[in-house]
PDBQT receptor file of N, H, CA, C and O in Angstrom, charges set to zero:
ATOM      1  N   UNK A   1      -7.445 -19.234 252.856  1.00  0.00    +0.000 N 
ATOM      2  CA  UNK A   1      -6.628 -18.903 254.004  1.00  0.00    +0.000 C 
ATOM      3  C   UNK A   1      -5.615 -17.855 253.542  1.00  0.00    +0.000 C 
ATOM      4  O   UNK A   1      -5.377 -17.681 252.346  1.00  0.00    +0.000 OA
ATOM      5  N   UNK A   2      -5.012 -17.147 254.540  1.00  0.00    +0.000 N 
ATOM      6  H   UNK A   2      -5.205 -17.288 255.511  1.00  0.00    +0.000 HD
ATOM      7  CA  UNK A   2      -4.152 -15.657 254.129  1.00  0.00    +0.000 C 
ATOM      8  C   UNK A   2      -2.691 -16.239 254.908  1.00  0.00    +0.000 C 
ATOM      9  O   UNK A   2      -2.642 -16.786 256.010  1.00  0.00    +0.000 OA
ATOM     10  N   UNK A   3      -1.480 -15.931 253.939  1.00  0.00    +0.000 N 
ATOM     11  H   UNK A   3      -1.520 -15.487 253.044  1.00  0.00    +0.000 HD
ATOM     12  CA  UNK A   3      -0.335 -16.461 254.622  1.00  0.00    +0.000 C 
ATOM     13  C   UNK A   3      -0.146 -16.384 255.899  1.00  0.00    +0.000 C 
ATOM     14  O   UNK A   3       0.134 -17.381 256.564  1.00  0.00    +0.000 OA
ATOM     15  N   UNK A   4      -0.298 -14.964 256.508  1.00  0.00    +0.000 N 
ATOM     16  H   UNK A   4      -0.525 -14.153 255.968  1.00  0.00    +0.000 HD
ATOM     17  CA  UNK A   4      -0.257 -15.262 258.023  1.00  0.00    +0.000 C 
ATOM     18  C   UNK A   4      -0.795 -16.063 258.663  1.00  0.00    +0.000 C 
ATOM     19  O   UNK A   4      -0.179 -16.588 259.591  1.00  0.00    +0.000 OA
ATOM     20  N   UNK A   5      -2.246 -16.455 258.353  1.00  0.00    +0.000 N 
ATOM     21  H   UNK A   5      -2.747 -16.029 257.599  1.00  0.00    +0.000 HD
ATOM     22  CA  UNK A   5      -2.844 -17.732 259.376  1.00  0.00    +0.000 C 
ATOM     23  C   UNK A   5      -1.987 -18.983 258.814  1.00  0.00    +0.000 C 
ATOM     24  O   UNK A   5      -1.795 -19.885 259.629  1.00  0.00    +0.000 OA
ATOM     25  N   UNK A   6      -1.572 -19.107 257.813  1.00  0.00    +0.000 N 
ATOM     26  H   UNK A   6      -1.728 -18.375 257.151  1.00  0.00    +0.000 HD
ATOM     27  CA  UNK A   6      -0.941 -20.390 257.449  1.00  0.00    +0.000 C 
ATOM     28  C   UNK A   6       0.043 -20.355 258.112  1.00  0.00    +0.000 C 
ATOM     29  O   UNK A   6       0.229 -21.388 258.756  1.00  0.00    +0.000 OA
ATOM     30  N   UNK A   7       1.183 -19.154 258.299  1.00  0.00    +0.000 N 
ATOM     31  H   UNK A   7       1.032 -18.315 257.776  1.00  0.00    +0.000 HD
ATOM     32  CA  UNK A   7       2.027 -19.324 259.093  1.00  0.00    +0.000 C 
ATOM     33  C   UNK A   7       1.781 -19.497 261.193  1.00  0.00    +0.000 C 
ATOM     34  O   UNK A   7       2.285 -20.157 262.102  1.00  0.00    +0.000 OA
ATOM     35  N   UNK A   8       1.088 -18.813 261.089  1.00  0.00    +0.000 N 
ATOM     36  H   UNK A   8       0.679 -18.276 260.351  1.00  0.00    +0.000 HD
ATOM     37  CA  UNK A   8       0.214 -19.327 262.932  1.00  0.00    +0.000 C 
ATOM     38  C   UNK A   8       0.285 -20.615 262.813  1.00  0.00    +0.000 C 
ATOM     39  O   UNK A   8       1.196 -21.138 263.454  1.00  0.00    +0.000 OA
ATOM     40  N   UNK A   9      -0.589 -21.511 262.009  1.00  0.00    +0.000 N 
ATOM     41  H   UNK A   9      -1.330 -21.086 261.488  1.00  0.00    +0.000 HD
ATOM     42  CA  UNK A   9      -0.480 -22.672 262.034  1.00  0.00    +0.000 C 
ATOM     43  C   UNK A   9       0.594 -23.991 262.214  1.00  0.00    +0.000 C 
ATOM     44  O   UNK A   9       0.536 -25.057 262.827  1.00  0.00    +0.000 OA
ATOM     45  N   UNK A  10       1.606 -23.326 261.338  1.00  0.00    +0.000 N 
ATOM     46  H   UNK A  10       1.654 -22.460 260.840  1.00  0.00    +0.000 HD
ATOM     47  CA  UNK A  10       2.810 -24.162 261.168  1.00  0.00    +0.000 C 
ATOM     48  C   UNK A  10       3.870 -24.098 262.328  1.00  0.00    +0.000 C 
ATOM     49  O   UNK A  10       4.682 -25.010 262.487  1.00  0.00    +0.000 OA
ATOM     50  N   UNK A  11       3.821 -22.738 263.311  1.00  0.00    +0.000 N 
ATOM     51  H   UNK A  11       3.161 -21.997 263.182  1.00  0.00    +0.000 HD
ATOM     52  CA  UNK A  11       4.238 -22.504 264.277  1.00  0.00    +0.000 C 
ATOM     53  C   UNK A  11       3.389 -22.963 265.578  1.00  0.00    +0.000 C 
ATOM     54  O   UNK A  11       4.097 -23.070 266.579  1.00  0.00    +0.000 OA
ATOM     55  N   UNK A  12       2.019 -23.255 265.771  1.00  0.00    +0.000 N 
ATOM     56  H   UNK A  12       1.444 -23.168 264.958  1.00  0.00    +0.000 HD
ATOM     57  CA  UNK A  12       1.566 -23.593 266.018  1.00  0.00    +0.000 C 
ATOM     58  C   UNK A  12       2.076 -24.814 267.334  1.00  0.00    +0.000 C 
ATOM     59  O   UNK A  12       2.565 -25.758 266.713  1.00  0.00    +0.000 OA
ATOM     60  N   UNK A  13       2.111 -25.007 268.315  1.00  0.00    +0.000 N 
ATOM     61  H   UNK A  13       1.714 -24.241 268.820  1.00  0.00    +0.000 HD
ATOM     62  CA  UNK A  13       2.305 -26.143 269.153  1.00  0.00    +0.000 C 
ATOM     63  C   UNK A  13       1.139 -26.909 269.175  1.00  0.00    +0.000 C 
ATOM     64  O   UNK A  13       1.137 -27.820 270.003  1.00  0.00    +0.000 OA
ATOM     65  N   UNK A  14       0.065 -26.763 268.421  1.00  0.00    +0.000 N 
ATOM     66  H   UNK A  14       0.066 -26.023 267.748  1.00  0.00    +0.000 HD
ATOM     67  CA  UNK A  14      -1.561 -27.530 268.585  1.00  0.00    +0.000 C 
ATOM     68  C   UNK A  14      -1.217 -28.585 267.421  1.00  0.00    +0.000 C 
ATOM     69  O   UNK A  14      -0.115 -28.657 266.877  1.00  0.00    +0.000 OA
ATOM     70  N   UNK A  15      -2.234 -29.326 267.150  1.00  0.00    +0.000 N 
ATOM     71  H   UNK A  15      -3.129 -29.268 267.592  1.00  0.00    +0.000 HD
ATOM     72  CA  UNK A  15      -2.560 -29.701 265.749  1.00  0.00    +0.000 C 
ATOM     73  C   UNK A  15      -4.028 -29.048 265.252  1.00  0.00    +0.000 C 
ATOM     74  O   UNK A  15      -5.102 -29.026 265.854  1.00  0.00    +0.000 OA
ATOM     75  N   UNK A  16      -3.694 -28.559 264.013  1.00  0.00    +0.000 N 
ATOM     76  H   UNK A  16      -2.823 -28.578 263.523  1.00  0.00    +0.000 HD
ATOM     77  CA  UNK A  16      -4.956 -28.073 263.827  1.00  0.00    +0.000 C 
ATOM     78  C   UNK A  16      -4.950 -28.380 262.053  1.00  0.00    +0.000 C 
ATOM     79  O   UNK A  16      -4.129 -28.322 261.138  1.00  0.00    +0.000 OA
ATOM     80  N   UNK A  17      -6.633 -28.788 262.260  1.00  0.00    +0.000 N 
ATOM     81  H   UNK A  17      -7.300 -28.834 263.004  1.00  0.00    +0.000 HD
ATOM     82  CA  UNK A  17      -6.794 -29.710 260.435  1.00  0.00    +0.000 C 
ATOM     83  C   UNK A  17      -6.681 -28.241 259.557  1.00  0.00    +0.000 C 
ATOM     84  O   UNK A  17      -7.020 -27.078 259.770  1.00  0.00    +0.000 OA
ATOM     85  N   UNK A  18      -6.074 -28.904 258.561  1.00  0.00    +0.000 N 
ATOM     86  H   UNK A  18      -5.799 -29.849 258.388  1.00  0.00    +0.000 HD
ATOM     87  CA  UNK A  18      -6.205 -28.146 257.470  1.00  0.00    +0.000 C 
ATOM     88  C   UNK A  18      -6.559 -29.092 255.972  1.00  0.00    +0.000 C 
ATOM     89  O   UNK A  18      -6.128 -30.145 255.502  1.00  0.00    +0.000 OA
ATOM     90  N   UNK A  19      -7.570 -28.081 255.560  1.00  0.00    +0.000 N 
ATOM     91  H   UNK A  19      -7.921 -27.226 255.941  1.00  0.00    +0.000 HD
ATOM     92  CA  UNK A  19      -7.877 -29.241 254.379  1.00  0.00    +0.000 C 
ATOM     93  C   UNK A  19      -7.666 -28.332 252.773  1.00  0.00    +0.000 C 
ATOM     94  O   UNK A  19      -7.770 -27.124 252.562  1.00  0.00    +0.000 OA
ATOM     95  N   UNK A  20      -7.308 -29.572 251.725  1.00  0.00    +0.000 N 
ATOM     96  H   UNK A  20      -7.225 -30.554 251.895  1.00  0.00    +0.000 HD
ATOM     97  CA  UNK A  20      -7.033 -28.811 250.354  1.00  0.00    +0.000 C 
ATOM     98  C   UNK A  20      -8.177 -29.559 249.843  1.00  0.00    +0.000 C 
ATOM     99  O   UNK A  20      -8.658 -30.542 250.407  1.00  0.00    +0.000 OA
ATOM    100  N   UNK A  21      -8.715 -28.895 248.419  1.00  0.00    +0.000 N 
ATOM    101  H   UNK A  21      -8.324 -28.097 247.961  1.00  0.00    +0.000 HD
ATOM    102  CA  UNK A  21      -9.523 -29.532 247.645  1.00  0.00    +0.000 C 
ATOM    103  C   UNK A  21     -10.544 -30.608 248.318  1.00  0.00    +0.000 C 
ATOM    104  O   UNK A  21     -11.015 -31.506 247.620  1.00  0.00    +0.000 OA
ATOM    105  N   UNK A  22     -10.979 -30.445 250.163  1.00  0.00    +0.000 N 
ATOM    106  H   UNK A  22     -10.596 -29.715 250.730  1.00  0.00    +0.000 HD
ATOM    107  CA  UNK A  22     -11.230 -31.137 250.870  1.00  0.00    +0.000 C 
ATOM    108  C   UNK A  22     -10.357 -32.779 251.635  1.00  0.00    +0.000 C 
ATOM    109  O   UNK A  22     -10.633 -33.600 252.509  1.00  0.00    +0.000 OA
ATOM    110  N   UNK A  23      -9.575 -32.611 250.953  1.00  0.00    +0.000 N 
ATOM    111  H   UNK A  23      -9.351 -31.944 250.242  1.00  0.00    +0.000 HD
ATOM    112  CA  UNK A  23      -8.703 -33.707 251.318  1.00  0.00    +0.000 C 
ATOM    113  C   UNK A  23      -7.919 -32.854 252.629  1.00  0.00    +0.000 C 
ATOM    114  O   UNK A  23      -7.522 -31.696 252.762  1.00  0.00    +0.000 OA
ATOM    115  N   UNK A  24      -7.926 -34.243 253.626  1.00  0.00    +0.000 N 
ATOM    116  H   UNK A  24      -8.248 -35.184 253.518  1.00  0.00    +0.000 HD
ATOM    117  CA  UNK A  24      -6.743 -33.332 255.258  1.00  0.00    +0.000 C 
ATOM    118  C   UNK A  24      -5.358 -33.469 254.791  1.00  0.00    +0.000 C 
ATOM    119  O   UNK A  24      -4.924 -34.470 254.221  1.00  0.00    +0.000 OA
ATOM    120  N   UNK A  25      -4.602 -32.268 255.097  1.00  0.00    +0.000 N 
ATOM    121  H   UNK A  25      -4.955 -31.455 255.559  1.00  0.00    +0.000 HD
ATOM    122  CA  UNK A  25      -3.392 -31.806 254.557  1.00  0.00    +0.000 C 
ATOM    123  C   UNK A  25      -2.586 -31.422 255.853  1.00  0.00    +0.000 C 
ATOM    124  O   UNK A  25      -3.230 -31.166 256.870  1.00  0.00    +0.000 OA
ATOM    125  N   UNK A  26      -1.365 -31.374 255.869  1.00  0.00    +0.000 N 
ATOM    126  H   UNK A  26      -0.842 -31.582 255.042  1.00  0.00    +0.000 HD
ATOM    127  CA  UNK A  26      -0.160 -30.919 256.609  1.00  0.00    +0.000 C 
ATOM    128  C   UNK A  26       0.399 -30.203 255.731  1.00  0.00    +0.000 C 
ATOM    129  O   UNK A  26       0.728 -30.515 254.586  1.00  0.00    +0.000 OA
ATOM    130  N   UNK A  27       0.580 -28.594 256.627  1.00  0.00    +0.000 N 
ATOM    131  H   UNK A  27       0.313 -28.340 257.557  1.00  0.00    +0.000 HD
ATOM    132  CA  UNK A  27       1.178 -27.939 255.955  1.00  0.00    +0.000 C 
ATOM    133  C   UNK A  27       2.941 -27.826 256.056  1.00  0.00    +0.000 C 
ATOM    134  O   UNK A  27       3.346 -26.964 256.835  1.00  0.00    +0.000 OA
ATOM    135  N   UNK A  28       4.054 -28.692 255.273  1.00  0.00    +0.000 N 
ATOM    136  H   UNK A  28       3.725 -29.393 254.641  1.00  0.00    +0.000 HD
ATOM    137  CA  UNK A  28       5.028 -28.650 255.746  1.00  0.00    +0.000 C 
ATOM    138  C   UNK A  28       5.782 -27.325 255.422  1.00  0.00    +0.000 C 
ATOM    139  O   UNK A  28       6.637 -26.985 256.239  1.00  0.00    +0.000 OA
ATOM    140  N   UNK A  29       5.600 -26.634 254.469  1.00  0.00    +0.000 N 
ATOM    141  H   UNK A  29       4.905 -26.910 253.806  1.00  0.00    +0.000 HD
ATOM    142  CA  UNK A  29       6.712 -25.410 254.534  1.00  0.00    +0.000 C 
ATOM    143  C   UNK A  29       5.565 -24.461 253.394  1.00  0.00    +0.000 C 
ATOM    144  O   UNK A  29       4.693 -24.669 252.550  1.00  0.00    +0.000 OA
ATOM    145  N   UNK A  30       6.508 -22.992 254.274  1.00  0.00    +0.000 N 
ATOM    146  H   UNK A  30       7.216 -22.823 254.959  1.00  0.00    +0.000 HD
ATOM    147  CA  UNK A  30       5.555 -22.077 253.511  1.00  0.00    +0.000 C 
ATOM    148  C   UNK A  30       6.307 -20.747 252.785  1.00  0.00    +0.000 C 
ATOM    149  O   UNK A  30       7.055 -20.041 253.462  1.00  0.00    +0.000 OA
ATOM    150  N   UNK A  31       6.097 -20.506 251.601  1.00  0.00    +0.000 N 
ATOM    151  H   UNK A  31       5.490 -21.079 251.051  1.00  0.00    +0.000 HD
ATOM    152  CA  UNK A  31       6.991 -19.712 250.561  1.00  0.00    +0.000 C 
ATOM    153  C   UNK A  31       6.269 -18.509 250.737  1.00  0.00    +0.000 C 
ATOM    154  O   UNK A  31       5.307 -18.334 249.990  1.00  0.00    +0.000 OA
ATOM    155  N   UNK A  32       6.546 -17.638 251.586  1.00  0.00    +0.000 N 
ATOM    156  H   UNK A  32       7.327 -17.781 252.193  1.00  0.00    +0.000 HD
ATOM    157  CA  UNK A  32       5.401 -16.311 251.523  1.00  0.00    +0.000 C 
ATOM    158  C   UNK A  32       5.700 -15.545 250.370  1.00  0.00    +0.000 C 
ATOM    159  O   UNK A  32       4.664 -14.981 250.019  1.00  0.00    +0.000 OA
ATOM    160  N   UNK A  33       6.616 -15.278 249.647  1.00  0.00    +0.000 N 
ATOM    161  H   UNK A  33       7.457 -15.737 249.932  1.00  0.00    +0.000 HD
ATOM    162  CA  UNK A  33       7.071 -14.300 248.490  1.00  0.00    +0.000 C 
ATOM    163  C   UNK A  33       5.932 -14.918 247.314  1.00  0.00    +0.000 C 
ATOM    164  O   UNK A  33       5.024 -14.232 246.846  1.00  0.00    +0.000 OA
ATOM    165  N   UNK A  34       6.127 -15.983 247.050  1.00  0.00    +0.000 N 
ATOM    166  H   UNK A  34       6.865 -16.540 247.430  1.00  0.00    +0.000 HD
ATOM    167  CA  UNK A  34       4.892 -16.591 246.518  1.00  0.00    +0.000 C 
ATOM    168  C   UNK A  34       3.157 -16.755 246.788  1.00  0.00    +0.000 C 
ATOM    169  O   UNK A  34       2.183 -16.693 246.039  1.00  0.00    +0.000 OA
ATOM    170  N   UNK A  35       3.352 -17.013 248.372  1.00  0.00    +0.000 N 
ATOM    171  H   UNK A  35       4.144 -17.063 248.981  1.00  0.00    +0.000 HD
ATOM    172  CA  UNK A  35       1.888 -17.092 248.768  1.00  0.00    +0.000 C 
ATOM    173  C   UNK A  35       1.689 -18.673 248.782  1.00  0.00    +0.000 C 
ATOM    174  O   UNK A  35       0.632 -19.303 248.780  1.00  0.00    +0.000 OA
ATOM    175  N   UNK A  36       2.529 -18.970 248.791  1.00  0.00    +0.000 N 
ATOM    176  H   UNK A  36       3.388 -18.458 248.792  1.00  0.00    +0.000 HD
ATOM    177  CA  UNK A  36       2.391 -20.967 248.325  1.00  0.00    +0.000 C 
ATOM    178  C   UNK A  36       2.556 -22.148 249.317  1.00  0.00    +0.000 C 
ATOM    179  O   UNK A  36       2.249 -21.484 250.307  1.00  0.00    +0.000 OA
ATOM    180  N   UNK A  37       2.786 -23.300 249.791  1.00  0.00    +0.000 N 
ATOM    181  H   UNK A  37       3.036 -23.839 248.987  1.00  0.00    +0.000 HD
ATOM    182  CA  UNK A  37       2.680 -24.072 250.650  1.00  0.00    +0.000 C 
ATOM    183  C   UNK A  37       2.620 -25.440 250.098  1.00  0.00    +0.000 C 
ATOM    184  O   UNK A  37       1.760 -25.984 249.406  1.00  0.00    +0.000 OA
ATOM    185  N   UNK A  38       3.989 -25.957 250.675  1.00  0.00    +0.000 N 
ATOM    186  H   UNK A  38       4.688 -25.516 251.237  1.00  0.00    +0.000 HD
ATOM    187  CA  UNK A  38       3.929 -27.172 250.623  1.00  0.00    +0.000 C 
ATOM    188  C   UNK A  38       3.489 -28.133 252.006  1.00  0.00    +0.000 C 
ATOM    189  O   UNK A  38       3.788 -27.999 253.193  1.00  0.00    +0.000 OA
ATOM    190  N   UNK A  39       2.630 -29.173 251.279  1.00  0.00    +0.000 N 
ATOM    191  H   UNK A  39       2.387 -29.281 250.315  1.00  0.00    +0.000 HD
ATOM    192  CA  UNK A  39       1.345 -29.709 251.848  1.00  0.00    +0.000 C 
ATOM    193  C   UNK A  39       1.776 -30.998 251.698  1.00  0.00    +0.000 C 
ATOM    194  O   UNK A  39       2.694 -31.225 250.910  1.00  0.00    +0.000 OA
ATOM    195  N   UNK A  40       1.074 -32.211 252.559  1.00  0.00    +0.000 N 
ATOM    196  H   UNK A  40       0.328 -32.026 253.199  1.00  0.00    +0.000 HD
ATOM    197  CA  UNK A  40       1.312 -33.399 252.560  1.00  0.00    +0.000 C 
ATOM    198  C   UNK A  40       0.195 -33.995 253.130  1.00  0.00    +0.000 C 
ATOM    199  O   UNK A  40      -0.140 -33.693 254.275  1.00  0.00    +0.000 OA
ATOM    200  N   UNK A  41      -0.657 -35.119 252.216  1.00  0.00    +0.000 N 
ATOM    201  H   UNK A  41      -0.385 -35.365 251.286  1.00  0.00    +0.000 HD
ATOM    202  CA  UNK A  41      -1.711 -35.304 252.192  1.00  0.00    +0.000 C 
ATOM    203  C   UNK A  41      -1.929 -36.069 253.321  1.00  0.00    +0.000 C 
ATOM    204  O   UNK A  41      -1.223 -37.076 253.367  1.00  0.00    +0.000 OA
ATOM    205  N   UNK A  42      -2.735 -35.895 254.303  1.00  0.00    +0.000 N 
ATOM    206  H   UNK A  42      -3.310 -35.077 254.266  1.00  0.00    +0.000 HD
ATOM    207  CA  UNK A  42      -2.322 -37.402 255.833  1.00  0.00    +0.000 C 
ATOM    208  C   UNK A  42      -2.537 -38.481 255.055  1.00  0.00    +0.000 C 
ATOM    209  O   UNK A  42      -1.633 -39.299 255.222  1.00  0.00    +0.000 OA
ATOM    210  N   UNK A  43      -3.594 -38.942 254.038  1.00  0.00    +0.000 N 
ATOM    211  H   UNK A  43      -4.329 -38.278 253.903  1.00  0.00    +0.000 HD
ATOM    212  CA  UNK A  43      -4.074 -39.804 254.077  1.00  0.00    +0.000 C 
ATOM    213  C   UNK A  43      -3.081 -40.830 252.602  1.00  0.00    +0.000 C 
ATOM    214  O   UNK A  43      -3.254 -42.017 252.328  1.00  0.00    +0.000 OA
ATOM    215  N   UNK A  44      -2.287 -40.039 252.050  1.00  0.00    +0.000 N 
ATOM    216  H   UNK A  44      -2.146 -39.074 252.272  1.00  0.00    +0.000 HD
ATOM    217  CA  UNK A  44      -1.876 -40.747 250.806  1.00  0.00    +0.000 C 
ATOM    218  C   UNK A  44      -0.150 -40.441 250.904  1.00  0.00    +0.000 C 
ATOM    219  O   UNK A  44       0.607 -40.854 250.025  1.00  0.00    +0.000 OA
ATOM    220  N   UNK A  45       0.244 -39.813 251.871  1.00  0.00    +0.000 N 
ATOM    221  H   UNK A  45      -0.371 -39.478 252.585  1.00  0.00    +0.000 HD
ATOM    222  CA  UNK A  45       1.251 -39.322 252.061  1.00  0.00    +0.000 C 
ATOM    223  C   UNK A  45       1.856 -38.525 250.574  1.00  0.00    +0.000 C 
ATOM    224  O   UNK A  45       3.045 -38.296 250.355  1.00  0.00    +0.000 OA
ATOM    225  N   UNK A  46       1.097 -38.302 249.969  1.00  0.00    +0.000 N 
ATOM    226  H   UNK A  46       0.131 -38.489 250.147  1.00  0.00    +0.000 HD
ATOM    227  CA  UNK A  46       1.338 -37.436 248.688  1.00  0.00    +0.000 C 
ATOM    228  C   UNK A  46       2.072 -36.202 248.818  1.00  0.00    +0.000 C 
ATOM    229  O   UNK A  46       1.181 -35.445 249.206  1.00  0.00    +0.000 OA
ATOM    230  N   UNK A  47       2.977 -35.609 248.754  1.00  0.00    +0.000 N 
ATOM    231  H   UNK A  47       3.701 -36.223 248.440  1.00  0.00    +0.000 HD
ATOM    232  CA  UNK A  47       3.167 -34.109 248.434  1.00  0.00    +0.000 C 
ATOM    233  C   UNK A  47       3.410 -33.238 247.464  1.00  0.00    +0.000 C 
ATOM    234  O   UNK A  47       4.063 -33.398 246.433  1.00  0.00    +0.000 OA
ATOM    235  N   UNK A  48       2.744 -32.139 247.928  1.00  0.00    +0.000 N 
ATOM    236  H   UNK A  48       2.214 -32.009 248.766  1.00  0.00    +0.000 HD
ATOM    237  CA  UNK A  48       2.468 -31.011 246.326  1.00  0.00    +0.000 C 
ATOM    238  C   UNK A  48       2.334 -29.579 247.094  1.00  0.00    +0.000 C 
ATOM    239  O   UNK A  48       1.718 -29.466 248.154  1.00  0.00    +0.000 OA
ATOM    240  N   UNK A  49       2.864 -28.698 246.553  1.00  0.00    +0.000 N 
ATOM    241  H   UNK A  49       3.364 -28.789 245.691  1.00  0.00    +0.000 HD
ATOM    242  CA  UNK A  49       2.635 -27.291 246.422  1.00  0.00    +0.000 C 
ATOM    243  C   UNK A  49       0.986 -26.884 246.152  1.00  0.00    +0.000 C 
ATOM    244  O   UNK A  49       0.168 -27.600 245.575  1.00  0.00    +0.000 OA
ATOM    245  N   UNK A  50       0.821 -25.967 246.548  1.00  0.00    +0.000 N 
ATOM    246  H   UNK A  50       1.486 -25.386 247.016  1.00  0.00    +0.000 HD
ATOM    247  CA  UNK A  50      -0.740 -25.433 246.494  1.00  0.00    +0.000 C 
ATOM    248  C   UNK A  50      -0.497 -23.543 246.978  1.00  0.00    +0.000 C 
ATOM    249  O   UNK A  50       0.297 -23.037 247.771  1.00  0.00    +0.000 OA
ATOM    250  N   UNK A  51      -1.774 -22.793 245.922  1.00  0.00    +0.000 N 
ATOM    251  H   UNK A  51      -2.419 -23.204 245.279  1.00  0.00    +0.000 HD
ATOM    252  CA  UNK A  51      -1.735 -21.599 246.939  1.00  0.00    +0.000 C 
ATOM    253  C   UNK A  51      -2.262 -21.772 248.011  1.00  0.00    +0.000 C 
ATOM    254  O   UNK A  51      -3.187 -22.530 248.305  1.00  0.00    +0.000 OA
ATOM    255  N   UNK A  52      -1.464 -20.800 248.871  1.00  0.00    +0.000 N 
ATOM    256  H   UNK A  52      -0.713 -20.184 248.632  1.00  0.00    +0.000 HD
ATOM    257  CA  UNK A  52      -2.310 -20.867 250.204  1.00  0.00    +0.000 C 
ATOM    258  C   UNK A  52      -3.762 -20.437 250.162  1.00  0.00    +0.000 C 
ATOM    259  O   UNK A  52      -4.583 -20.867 250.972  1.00  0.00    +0.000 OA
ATOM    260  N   UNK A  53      -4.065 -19.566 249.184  1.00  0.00    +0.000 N 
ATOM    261  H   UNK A  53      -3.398 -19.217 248.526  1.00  0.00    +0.000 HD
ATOM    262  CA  UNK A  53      -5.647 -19.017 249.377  1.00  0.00    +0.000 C 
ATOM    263  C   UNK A  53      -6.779 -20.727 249.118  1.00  0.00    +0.000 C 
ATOM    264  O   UNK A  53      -7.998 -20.856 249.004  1.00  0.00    +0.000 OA
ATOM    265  N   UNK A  54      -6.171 -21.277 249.116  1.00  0.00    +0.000 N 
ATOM    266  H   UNK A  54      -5.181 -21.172 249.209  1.00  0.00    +0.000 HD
ATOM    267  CA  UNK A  54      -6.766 -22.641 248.415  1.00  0.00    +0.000 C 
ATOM    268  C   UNK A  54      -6.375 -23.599 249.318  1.00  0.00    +0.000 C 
ATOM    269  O   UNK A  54      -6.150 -24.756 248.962  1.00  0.00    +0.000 OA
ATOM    270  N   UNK A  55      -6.241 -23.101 250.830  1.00  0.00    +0.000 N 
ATOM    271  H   UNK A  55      -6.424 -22.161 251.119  1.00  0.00    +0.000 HD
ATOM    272  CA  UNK A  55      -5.958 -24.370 252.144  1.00  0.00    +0.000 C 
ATOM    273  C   UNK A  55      -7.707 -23.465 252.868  1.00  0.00    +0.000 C 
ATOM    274  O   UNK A  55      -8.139 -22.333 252.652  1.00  0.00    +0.000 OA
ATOM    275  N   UNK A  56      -8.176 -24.415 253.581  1.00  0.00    +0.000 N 
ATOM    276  H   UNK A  56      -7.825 -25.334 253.756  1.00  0.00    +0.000 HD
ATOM    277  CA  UNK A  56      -9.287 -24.454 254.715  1.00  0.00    +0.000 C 
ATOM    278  C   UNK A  56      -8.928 -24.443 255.756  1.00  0.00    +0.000 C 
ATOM    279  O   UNK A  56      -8.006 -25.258 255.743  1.00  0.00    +0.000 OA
ATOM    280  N   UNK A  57      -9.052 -23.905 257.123  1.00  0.00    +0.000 N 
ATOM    281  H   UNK A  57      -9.802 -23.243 257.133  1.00  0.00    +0.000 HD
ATOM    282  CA  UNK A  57      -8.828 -24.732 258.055  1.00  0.00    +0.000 C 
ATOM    283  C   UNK A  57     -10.296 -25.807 258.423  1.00  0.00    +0.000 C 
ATOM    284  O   UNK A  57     -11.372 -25.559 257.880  1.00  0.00    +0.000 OA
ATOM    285  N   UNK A  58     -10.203 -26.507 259.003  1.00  0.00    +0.000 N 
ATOM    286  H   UNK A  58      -9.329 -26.709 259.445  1.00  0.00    +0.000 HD
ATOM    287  CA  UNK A  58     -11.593 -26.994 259.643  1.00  0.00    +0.000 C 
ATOM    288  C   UNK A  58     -11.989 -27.587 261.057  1.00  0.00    +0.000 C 
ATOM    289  O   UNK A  58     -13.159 -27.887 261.294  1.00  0.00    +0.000 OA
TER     290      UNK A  58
């Protein structure tokens, strides 16, 4: 994924899946100077940083 669609997303009024390493993710905040995104796993409530080129949508 390319920061701008990550950012569409997060602005977004829809819900729309996004998946990391195949796991479904929420993207909570996004560092564009970096390219990076903090993510929160639905299913483990885990959170971690990731590049964005390394989110899916699906």
């Amino acid at each position: 994924m390319d920061t701008k669609k990550a950012v569409e997303i997060v602005e977004s009024l829809g819900v729309i899946e996004v998946k990391y390493n195949e796991r479904p993710v929420w993207i909570q905040n996004i560092n564009e100077k970096s390219n990076t995104a903090k993510v929160k796993d639905i299913n483990t409530n885990e959170e971690f940083n990731v590049n964005i080129k390394n989110l899916v949508e699906s």
